[in-house]
C-alpha positions as CSV (number, residue, x, y, z in Angstrom):
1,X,0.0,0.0,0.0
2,X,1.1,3.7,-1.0
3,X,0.1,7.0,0.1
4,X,1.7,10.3,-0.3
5,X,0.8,13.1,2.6
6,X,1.2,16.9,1.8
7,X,2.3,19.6,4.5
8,X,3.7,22.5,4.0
9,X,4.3,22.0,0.4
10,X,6.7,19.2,0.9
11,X,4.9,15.8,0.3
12,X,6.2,12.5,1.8
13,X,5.5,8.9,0.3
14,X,5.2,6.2,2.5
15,X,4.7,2.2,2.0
16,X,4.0,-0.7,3.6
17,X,4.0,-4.4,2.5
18,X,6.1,-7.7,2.1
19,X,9.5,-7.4,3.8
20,X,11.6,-9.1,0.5
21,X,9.6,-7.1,-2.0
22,X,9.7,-3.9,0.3
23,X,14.0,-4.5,1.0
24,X,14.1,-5.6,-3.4
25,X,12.9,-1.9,-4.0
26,X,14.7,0.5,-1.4
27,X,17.8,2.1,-1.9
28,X,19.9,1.8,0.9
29,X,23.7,0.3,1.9
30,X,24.2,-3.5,1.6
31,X,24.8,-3.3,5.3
32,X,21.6,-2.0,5.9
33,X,20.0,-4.1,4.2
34,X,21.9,-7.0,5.4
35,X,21.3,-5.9,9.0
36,X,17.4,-5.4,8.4
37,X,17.5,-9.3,7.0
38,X,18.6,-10.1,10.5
39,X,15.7,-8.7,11.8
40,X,13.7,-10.3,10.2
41,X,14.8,-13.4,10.7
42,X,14.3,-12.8,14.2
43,X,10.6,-11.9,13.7
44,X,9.9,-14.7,11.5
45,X,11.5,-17.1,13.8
46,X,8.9,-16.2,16.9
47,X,6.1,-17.1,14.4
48,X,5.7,-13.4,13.5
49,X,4.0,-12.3,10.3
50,X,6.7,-9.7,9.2
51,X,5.6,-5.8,7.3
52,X,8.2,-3.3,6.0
53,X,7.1,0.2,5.9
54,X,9.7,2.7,4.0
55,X,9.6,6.3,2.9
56,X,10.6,8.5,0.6
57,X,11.1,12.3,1.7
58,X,10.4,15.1,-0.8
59,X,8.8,13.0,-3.6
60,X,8.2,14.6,-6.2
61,X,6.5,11.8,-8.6
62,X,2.9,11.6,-9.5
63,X,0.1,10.8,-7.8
64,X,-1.1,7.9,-10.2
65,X,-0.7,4.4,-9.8
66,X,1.5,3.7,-12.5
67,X,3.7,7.0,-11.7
68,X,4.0,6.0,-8.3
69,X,5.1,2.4,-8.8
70,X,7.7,3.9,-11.4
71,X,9.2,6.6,-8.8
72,X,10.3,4.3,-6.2
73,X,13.9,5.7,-6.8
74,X,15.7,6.3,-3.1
75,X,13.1,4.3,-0.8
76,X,14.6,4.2,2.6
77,X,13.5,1.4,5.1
78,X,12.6,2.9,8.2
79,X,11.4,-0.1,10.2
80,X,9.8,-3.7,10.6
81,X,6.6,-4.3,12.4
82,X,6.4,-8.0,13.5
83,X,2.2,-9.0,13.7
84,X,1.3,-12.4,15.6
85,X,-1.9,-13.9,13.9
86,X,-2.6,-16.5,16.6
87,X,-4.5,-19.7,15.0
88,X,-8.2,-20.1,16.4
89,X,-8.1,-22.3,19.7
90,X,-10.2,-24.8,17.7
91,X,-7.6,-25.6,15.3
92,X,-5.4,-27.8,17.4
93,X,-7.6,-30.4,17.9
94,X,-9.5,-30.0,14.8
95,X,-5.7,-30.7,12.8
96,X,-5.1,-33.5,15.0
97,X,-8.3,-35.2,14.1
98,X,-7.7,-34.7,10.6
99,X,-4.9,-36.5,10.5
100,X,-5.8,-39.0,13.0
101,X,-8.3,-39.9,10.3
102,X,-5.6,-40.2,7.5
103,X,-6.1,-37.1,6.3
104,X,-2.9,-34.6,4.7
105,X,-3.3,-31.2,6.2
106,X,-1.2,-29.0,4.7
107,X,-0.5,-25.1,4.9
108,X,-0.1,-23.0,1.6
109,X,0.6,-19.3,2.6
110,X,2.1,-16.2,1.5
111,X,4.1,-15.9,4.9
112,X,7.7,-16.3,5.1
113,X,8.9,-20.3,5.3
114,X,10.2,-19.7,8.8
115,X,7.0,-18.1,10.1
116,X,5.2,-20.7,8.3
117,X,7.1,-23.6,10.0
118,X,6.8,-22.6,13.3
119,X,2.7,-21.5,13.0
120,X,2.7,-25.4,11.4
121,X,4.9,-26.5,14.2
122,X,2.2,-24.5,16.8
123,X,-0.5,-26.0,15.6
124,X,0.4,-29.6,15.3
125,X,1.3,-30.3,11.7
126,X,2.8,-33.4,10.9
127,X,5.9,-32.7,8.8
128,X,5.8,-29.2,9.4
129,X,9.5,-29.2,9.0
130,X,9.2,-30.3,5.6
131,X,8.9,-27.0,3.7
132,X,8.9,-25.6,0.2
133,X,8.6,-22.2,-1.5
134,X,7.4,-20.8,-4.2
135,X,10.6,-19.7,-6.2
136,X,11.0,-23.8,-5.4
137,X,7.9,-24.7,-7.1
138,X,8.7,-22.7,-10.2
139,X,12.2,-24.0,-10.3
140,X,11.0,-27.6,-10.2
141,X,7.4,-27.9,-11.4
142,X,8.6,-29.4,-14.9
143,X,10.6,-32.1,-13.1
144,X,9.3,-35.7,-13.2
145,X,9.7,-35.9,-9.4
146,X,7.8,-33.1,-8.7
147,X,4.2,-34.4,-7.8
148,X,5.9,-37.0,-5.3
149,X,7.6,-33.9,-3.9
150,X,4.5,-32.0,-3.1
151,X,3.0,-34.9,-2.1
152,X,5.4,-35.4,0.8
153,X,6.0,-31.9,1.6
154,X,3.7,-30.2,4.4
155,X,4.2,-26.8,4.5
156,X,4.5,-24.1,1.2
157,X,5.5,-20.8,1.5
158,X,5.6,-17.8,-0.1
159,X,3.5,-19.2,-2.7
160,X,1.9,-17.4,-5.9
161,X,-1.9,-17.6,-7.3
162,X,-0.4,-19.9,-10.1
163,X,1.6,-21.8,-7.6
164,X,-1.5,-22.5,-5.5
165,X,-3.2,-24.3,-9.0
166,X,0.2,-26.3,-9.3
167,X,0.2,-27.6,-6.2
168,X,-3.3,-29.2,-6.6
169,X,-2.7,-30.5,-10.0
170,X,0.3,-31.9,-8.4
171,X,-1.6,-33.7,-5.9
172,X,-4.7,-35.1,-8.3
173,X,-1.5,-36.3,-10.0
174,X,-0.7,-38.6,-7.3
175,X,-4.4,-40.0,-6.8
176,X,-5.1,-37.5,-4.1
177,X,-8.7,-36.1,-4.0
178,X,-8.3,-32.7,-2.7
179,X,-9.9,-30.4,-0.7
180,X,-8.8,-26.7,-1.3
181,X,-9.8,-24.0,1.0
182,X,-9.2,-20.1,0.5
183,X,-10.9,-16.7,0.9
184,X,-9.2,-14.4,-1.6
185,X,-9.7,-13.5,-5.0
186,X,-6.1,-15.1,-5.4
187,X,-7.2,-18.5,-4.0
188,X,-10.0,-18.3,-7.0
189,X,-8.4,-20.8,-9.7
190,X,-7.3,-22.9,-6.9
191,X,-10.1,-23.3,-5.6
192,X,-11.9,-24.4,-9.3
193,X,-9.4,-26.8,-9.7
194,X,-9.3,-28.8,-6.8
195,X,-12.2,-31.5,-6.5
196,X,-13.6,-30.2,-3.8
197,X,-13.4,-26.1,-3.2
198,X,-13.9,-24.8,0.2
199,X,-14.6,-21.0,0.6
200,X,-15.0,-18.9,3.3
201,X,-18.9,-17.6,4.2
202,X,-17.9,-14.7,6.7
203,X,-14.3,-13.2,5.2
204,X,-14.0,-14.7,1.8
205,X,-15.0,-12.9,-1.0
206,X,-17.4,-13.5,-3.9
207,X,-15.0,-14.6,-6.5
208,X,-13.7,-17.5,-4.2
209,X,-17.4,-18.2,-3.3
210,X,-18.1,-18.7,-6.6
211,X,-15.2,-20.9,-7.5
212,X,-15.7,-23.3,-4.7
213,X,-18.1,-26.2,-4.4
214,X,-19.0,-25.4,-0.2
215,X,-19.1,-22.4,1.9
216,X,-18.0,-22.5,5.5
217,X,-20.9,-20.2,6.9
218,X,-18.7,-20.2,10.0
219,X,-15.0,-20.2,8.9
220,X,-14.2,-22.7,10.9
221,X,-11.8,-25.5,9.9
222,X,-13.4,-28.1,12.7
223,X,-16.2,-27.6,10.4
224,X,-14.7,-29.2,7.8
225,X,-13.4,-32.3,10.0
226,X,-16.7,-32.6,11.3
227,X,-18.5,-32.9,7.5
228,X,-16.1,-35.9,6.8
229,X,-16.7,-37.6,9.8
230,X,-20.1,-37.4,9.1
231,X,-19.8,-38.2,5.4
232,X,-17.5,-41.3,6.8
233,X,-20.6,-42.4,9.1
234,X,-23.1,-42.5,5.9
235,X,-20.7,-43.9,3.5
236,X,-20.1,-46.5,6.2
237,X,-23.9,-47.4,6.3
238,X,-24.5,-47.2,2.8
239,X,-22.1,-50.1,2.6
240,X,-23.3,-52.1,5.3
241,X,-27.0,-52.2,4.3
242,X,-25.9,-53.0,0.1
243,X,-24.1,-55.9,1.8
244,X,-27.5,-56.9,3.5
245,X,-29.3,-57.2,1.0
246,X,-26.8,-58.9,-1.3
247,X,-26.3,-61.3,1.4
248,X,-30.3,-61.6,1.6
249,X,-31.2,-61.5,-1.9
250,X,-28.7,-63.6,-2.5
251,X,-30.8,-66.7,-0.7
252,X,-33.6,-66.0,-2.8
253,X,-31.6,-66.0,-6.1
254,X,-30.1,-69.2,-5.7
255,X,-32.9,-70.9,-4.2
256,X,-34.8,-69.8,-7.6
257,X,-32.2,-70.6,-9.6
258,X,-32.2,-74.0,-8.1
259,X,-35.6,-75.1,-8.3
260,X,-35.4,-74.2,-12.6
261,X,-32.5,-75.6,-12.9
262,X,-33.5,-79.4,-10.9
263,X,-37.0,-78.8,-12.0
264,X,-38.6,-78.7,-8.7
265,X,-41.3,-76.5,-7.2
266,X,-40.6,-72.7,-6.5
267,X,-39.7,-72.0,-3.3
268,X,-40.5,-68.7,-3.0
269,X,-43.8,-66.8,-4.2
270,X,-43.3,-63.5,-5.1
271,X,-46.3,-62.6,-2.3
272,X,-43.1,-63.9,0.0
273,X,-40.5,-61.8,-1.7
274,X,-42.8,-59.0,-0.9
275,X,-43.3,-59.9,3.0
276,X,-39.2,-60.1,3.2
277,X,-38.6,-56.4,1.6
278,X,-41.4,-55.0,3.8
279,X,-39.7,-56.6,6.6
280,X,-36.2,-55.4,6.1
């Protein structure tokens, strides 16, 4: 984000955003810049998501968007602000239901890996030291290996819209049915591709409402354990009562079959056929 203030006659930009893009753009010693990498390794190592805001004094570029993102030239850095987004007390057990059930959680965010790995850590991820990025992804998505890889990897950070869609495909590769679950406009293709697409009701927005196949009207990822449990508990009934009645029709067939083939009376009416349905 941009915004230019005016006082005085003197106008000041100042912008916030991504700590590697933010440090990529400003114009300051390597030691500075090396130092400021410190620090944020720091922050990203308490589980902190990390935010550079820089400035430039007397600017004196335009004030549209494509003039402002062209008269970047001396950005300074002036400081880091560390933000702790704490996951919702529900998620630990929910995660460790998940997988107690066989299922693969895993985290696709736009955070730094180290922040990544120690929220995945936090919350109970299994493998959450098994990370990969998204400069990774494009540097290796063309390999034959690479669907395997995904497929064992836990945690992906500082991912892309396009990476998100690769990871899926990925994963359908390797017999996976997947579940996707986003809010943004970013998490939109993602979402389309994946068999299932899981949107957000309260924060997410209408694009990735549209993409998906089910809206979480409470945003809750325990919501989502809780659907396949319950989808388990049907499924699991559907098969025992088709395996009744196999095993029950199954009488009747070969008793009739019998009786044509030895030439001997008909067991069963169909007025008894009838009783045994009704009584089923």
């Amino acid at each position: 984000m941009i915004v230019v203030y005016e006082k005085e006659g003197k106008r000041e930009l100042i912008i916030k955003g991504a700590f590697d893009v933010i440090l990529n753009l400003a114009d300051q010693p390597q030691q500075v810049k090396e130092d400021l990498k410190e620090q944020n390794e720091m922050f990203a190592e308490k589980g902190q998501r990390v935010i550079a805001i820089a400035t430039i004094s007397d600017y004196d570029g335009g004030l549209a968007e494509e003039e402002l993102e062209s008269s970047l030239a001396g950005l300074k850095i002036q400081g880091l602000v560390g933000i702790i987004d704490p996951p919702r007390p529900d998620a630990y057990e929910s995660i460790e239901d998940a997988q107690n059930a066989g299922i693969k959680v895993k985290m696709i965010t736009g955070d730094h890996p180290k922040t990544a790995s120690i929220i995945a850590k936090d919350i109970g991820l299994a493998d959450y030291d098994k990370i990969m990025t998204g400069k990774e992804i494009d540097e290796q998505v063309d390999s034959k290996d690479f669907a395997r890889i995904v497929d064992e990897t836990a945690v992906f950070a500082r991912v892309s819209p396009e990476n998100k869609m690769q990871i899926v495909s990925a994963l359908k590769e390797e017999s996976e049915v997947v579940s996707m679950t986003g809010d943004g406009v970013n998490d939109a293709p993602a979402l389309n591709d994946a068999n299932i697409g899981v949107a957000m009701g309260v924060r997410g927005t209408e694009v990735a409402k549209e993409a998906s196949d089910m809206i979480l009207t409470d945003d809750r990822f325990g919501t989502i354990v809780d659907a396949v449990e319950e989808g388990r508990i049907i499924f699991d009934n559907i098969k025992k009562y088709v395996s009744f009645l196999f095993a029950c029709n199954m009488v009747e067939i070969v008793a009739i079959f019998a009786s044509v083939v030895f030439l001997l009376p008909m067991p069963i009416a169909p007025l008894h056929i009838l009783v045994f349905k009704f009584n089923y």
